[in-house]
ROMAR-404099 format. One record per residue (C-alpha): residue number from 1; x negated, y, z negated. Coordinates in nm, 3 decimals, decimal comma. Layout:
[mardo NUM [X Y Z]] ...
//
This chain:
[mardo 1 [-0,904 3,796 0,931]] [mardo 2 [-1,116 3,924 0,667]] [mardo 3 [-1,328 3,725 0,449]] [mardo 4 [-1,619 3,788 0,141]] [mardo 5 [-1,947 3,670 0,366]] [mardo 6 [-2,267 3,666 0,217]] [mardo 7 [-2,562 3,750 0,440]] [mardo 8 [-2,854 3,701 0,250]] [mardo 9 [-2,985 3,537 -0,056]] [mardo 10 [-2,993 3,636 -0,331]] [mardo 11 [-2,732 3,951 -0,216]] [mardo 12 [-2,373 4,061 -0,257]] [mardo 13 [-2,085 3,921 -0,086]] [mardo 14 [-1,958 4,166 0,173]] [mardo 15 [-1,583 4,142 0,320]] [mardo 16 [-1,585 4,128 0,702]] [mardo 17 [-1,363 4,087 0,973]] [mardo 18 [-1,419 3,730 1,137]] [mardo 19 [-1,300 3,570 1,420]] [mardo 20 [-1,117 3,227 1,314]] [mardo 21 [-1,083 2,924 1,547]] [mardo 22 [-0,737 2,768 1,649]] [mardo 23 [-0,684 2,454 1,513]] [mardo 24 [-0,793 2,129 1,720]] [mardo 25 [-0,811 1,722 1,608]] [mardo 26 [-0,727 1,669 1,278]] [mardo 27 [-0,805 2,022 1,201]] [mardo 28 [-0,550 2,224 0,970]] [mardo 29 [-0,479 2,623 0,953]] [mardo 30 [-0,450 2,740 0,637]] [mardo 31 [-0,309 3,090 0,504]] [mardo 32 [-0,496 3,143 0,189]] [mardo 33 [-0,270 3,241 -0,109]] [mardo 34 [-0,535 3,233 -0,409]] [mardo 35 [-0,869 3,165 -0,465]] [mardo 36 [-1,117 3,104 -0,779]] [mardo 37 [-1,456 3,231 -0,850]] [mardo 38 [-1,631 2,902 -0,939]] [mardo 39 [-1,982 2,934 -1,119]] [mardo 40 [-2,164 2,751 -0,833]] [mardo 41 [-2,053 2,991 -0,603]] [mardo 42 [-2,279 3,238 -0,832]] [mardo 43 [-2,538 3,020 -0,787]] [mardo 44 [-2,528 3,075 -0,417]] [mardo 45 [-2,506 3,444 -0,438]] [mardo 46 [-2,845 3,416 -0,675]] [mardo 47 [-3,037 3,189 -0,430]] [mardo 48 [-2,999 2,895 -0,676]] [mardo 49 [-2,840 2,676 -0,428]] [mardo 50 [-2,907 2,745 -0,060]] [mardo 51 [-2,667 2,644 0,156]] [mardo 52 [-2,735 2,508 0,494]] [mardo 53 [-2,765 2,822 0,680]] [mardo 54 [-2,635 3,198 0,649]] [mardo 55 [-2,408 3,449 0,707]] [mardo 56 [-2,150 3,214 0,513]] [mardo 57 [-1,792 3,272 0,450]] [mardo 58 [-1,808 3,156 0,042]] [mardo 59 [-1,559 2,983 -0,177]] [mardo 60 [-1,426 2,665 -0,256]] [mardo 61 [-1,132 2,658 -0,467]] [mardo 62 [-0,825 2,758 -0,292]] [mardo 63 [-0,451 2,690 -0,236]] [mardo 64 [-0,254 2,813 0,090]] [mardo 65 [0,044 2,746 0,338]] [mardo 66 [-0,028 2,565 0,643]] [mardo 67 [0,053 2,734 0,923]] [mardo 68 [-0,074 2,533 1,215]] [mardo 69 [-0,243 2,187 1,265]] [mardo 70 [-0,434 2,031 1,568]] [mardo 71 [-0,291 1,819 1,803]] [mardo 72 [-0,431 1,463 1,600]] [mardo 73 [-0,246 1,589 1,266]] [mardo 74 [0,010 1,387 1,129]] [mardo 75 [0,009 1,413 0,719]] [mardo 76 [0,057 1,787 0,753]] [mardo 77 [0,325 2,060 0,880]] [mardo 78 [0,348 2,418 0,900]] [mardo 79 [0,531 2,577 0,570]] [mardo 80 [0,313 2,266 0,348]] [mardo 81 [0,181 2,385 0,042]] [mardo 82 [-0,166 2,290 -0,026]] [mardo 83 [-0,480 2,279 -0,188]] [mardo 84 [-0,798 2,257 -0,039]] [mardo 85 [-1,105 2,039 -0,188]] [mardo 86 [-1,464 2,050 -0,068]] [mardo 87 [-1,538 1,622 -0,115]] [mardo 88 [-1,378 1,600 0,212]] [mardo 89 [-1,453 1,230 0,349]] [mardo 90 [-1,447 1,028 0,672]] [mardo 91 [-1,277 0,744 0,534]] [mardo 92 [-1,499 0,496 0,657]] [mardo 93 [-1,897 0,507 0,534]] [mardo 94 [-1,943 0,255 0,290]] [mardo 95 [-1,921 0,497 0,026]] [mardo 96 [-1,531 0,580 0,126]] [mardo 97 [-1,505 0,156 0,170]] [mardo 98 [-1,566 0,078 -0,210]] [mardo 99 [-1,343 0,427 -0,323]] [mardo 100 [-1,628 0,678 -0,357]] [mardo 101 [-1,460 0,951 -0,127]] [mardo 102 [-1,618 1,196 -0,367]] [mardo 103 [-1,986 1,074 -0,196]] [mardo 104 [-1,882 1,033 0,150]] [mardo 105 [-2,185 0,959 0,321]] [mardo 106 [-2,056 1,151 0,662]] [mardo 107 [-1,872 1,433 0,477]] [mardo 108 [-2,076 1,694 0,665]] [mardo 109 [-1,990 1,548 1,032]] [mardo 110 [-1,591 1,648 0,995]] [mardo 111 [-1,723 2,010 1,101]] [mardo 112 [-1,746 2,093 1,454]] [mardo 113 [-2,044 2,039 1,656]] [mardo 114 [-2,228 2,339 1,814]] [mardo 115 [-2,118 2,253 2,144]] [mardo 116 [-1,755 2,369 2,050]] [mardo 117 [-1,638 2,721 1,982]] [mardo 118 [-1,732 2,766 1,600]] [mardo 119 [-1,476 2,781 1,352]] [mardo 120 [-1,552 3,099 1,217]] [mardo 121 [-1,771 3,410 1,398]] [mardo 122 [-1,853 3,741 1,324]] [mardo 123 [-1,924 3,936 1,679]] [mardo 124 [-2,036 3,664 1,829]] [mardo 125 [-2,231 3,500 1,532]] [mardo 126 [-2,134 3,181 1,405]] [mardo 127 [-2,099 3,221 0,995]] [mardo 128 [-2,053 2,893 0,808]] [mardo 129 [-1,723 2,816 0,602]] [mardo 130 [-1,868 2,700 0,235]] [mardo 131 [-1,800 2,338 0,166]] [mardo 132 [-1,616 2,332 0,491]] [mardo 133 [-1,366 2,594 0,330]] [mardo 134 [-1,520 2,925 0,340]] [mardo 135 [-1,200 2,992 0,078]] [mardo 136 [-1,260 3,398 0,032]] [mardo 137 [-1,091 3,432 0,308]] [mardo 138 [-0,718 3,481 0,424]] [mardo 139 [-0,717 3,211 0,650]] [mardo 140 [-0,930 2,882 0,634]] [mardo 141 [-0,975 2,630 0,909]] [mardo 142 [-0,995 2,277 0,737]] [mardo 143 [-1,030 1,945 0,845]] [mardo 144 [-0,751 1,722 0,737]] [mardo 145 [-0,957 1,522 0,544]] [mardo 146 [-1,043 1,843 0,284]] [mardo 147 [-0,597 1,878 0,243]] [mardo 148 [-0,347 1,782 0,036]] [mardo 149 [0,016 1,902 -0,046]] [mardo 150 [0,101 2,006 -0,380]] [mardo 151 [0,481 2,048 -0,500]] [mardo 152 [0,563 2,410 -0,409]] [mardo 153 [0,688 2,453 -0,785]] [mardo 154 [0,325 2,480 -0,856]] [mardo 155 [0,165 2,860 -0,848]] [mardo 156 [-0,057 2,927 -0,575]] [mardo 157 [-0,326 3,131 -0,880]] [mardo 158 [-0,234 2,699 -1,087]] [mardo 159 [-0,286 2,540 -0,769]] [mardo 160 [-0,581 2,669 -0,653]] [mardo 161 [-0,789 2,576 -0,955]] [mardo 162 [-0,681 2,204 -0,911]] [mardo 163 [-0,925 2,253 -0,588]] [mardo 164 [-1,196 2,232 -0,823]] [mardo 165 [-1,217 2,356 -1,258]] [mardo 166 [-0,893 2,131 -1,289]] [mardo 167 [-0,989 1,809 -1,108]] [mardo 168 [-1,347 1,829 -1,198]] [mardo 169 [-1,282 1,915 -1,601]] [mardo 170 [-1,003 1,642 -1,664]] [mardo 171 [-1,193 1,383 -1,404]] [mardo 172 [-1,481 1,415 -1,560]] [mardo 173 [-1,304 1,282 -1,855]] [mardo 174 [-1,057 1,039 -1,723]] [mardo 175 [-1,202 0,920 -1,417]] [mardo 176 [-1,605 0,940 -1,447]] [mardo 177 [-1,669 0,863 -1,827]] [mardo 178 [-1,349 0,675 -1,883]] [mardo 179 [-1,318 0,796 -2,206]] [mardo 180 [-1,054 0,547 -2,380]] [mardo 181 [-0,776 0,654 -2,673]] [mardo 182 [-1,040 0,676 -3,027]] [mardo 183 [-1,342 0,773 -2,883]] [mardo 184 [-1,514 1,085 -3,021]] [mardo 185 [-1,631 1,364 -2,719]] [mardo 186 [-1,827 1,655 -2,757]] [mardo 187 [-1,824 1,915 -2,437]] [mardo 188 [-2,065 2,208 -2,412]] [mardo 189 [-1,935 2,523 -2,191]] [mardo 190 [-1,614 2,603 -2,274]] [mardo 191 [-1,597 2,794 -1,914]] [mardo 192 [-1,306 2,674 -1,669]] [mardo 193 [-1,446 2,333 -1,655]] [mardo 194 [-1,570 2,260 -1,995]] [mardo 195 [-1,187 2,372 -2,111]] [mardo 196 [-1,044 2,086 -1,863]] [mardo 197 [-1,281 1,844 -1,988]] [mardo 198 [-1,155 1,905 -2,355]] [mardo 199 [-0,764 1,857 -2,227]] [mardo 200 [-0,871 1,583 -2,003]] [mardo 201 [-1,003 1,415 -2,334]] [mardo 202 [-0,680 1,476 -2,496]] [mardo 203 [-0,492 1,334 -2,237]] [mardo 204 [-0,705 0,980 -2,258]] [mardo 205 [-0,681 0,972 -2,628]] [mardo 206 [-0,979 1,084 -2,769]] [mardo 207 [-0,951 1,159 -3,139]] [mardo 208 [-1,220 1,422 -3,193]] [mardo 209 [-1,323 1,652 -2,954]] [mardo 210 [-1,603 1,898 -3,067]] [mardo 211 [-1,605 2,216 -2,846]] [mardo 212 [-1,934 2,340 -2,789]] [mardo 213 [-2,026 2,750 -2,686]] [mardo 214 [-2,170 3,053 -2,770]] [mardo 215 [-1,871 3,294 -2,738]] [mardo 216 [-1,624 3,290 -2,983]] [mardo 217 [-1,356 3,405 -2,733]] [mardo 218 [-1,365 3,050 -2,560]] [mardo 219 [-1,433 2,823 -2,872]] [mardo 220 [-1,103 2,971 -2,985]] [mardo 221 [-0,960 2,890 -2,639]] [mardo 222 [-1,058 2,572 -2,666]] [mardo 223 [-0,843 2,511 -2,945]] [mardo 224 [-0,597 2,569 -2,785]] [mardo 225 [-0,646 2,304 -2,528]] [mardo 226 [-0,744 2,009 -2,775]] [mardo 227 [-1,055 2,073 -2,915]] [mardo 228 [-1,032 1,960 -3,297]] [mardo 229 [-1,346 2,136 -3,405]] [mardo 230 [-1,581 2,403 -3,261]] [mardo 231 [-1,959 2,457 -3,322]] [mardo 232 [-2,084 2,832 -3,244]] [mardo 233 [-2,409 2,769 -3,076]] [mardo 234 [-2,508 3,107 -3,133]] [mardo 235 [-2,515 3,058 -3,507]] [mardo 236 [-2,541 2,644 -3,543]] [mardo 237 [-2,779 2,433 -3,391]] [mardo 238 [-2,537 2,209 -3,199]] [mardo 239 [-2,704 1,899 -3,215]] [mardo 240 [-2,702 1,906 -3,593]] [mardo 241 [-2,399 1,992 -3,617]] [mardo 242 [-2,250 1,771 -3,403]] [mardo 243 [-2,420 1,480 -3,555]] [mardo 244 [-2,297 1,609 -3,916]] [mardo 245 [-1,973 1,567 -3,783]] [mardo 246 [-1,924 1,324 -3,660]] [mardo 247 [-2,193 1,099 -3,932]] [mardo 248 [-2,454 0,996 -3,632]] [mardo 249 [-2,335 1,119 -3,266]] [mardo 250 [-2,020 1,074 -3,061]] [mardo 251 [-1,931 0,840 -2,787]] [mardo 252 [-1,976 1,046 -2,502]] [mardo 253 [-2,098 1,426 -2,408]] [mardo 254 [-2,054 1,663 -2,143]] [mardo 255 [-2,276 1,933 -2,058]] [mardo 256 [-2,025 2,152 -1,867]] [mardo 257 [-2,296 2,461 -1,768]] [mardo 258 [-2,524 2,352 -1,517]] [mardo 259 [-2,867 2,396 -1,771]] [mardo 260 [-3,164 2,166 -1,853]] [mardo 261 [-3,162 2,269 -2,216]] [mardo 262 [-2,795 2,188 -2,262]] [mardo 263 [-2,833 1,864 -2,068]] [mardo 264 [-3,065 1,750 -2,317]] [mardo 265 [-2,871 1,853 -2,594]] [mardo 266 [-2,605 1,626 -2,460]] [mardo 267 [-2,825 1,342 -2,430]] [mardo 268 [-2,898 1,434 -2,809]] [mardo 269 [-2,555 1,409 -2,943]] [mardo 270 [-2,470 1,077 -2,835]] [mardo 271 [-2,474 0,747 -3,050]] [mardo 272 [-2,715 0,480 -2,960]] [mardo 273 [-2,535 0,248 -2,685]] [mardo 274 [-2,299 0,549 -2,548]] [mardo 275 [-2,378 0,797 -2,247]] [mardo 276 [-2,413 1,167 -2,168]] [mardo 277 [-2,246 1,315 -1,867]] [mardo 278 [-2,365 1,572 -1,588]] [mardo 279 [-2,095 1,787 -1,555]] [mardo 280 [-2,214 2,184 -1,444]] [mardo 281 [-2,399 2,226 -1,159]] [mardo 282 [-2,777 2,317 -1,232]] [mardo 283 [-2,992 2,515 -0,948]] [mardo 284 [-3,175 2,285 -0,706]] [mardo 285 [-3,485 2,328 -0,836]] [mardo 286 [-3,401 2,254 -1,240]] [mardo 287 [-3,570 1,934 -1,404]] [mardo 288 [-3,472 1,763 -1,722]] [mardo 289 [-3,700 1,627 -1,982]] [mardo 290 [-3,609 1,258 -2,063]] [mardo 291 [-3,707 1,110 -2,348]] [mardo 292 [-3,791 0,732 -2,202]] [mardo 293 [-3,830 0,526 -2,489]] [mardo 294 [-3,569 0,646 -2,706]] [mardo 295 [-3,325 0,582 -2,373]] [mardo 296 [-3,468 0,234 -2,358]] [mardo 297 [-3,470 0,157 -2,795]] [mardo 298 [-3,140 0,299 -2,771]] [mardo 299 [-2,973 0,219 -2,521]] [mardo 300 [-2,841 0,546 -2,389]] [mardo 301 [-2,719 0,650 -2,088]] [mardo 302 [-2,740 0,971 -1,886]] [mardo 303 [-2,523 1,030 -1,605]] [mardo 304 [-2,420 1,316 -1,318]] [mardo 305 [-2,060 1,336 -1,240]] [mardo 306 [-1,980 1,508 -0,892]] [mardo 307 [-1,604 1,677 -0,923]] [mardo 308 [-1,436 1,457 -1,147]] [mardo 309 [-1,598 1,138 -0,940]] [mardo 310 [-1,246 1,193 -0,839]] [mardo 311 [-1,037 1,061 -0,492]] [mardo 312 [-0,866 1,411 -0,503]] [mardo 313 [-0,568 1,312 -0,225]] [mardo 314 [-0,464 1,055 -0,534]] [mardo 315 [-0,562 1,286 -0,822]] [mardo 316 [-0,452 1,639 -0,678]] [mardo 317 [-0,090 1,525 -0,665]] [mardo 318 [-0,110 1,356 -1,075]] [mardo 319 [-0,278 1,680 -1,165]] [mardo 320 [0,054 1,916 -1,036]] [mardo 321 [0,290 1,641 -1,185]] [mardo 322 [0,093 1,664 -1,516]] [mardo 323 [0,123 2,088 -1,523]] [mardo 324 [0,466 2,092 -1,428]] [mardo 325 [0,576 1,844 -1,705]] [mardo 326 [0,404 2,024 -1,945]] [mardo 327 [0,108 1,796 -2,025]] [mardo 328 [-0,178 2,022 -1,904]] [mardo 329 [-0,240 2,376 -1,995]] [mardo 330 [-0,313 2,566 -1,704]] [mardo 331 [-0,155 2,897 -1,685]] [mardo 332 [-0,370 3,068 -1,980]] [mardo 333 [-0,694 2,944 -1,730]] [mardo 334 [-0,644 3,223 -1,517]] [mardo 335 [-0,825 3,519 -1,665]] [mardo 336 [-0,744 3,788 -1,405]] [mardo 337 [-0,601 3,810 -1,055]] [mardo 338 [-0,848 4,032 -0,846]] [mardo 339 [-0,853 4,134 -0,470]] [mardo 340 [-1,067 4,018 -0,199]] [mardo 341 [-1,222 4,314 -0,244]] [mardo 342 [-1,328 4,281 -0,605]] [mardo 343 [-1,489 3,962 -0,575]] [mardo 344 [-1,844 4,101 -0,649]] [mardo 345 [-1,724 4,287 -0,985]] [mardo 346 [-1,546 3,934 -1,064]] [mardo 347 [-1,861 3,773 -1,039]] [mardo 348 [-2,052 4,025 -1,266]] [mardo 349 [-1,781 3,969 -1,510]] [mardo 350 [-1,823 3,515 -1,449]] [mardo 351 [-2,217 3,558 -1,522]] [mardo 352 [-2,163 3,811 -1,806]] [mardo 353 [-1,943 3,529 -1,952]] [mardo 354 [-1,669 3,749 -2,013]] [mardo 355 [-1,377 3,559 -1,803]] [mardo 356 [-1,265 3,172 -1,797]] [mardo 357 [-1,108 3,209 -1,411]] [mardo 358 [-1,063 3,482 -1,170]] [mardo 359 [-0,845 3,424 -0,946]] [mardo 360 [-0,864 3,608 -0,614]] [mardo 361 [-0,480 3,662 -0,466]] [mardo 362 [-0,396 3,723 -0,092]] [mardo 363 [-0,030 3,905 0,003]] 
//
């Protein structure tokens, strides 16, 4: 099956023909139907954030049709549509014991051990499937634990951006900061997540939500998914403005980018007492500069959210129900739907910040 492998780092992806493993245990074939370009994967392709070893088959936001399970499968049958997710979980570290599936402490022992035939090989080489997905790919061998079904009345291009922009935008908001009906939000990166954070606000309540970017293009966009004001970073200095309008700071922030300087402009908009979230997903080696007293005189809070801090076989499910009854805007998400075989010019056009979501769509 073929599959966008990167083979060094920083480097492009290339598509290969790999060899894919039959499904044993509790493992689950999947026939890849769509797949997004997700910003972190760009971060891999730029060396940002190394993975554990390469070649590597990449992506991590994906939606499919089972079409065979191991022997130890029972949730899951051939014809299932699903989505993927990369917090896959063991169910029983303490982490998964008090509900933090998202932070499984064993997440990375659901792969196979070296001893058995690898899931996925190129001539004889063992390449590692991303996140345990490897989701550029046609097929994807996934452990149970990394599956859910999704009502087939969902779009496979809809579905597979659940797997990650959806859950982790609108989690962020309803799950990780909690953010309760009359609270005042401000989100910076109107990208894929940074929209889902701004509808995930509207769908707790929130009464302002201030939209935060540089490109026009998306601040517009984000109108369209709740925001009730924009500030044009390119032209405003955000903190200001943010602070002018909402007369001192808002109740929470998200910094939906992955960059120190917007990190601390998050921690800047907040109101004494209230908290700033970690949304985006910085490169390894980025620091943030904290002021220490001012967090202590003012009681703020700073906090990293990882997808949502979301138990994605409960949320997965709400987030379908949600788009098919019309309360979440996800269609106008999808930018374009590319080929496998376009992924690298997809990715030029996610770091030139001229797309929300690409979606990469297998016949």
């Amino acid at each position: 099956m073929r599959a966008a492998v990167l083979h060094e780092a920083p480097g492009d992806l290339v598509v290969e023909d790999l060899t894919i493993a039959e499904p044993i245990g509790r493992e689950v074939l999947i026939r890849t139907k769509a797949s997004g370009l997700c910003h972190s994967d760009l971060h891999v392709i730029e060396g940002l954030l190394p993975l554990p070893s390469l070649p590597a088959a990449l992506g991590h936001e994906a939606s499919g049709i089972v079409e065979a399970v191991g022997p130890d499968v029972t949730a899951f049958a051939p014809g299932d549509h699903v989505i993927t997710c990369l917090t896959q979980f063991c169910g029983v570290c303490p982490e998964c014991h008090v509900g933090r599936v998202f932070i499984c402490s064993n997440r990375h022992d659901l792969a196979r051990g070296p001893e058995l035939e690898p899931t996925l090989s190129l001539s004889g080489t063992p390449v590692l499937p991303m996140a345990g997905l490897g989701a550029f790919a046609e097929q994807m061998l996934v452990h149970e634990n990394g599956v859910v079904a999704v009502d087939p009345a969902v779009p496979f291009d809809v579905a597979a951006l659940i797997g990650c922009a959806v859950m982790t935008g609108v989690g962020s908001a309803t799950n990780g900061a909690q953010i309760r009906p009359g609270e005042t939000v401000a989100v910076i990166g109107c990208g894929g997540i940074g929209l889902n954070i701004v509808q995930g606000c509207r769908l707790a309540g929130a009464s302002r939500i201030i939209a935060v970017d540089l490109n026009a293009e998306k601040l517009e966009a984000a109108r369209g998914f709740g925001a009730t004001d924009v500030v044009d970073a390119s032209t405003d200095d955000p903190v200001a403005a943010v602070q002018v309008l909402t007369g001192g700071g808002v109740d929470a922030a998200f910094e939906a980018i992955g960059l120190t300087a917007t990190g601390e402009q998050a921690l800047a908009m907040i109101r004494p007492g209230r908290t700033a979230y970690l949304v985006g997903v910085p490169p390894v080696t980025s620091t943030m500069t904290v002021p220490g007293a001012l967090m202590v005189l003012q009681a703020k809070g700073l906090r990293g959210l990882f997808m949502g801090n979301s138990n994605f076989k409960v949320e997965m499910p709400n987030l379908a129900r949600h788009y098919l009854e019309g309360r979440l805007e996800l269609d106008r998400l999808v930018s374009a739907h590319i080929t496998l075989d376009e992924v690298n010019d997809g990715y030029a056009e996610l770091k030139a910040g001229a797309t929300l979501r690409s979606v990469i769509v297998f016949d």
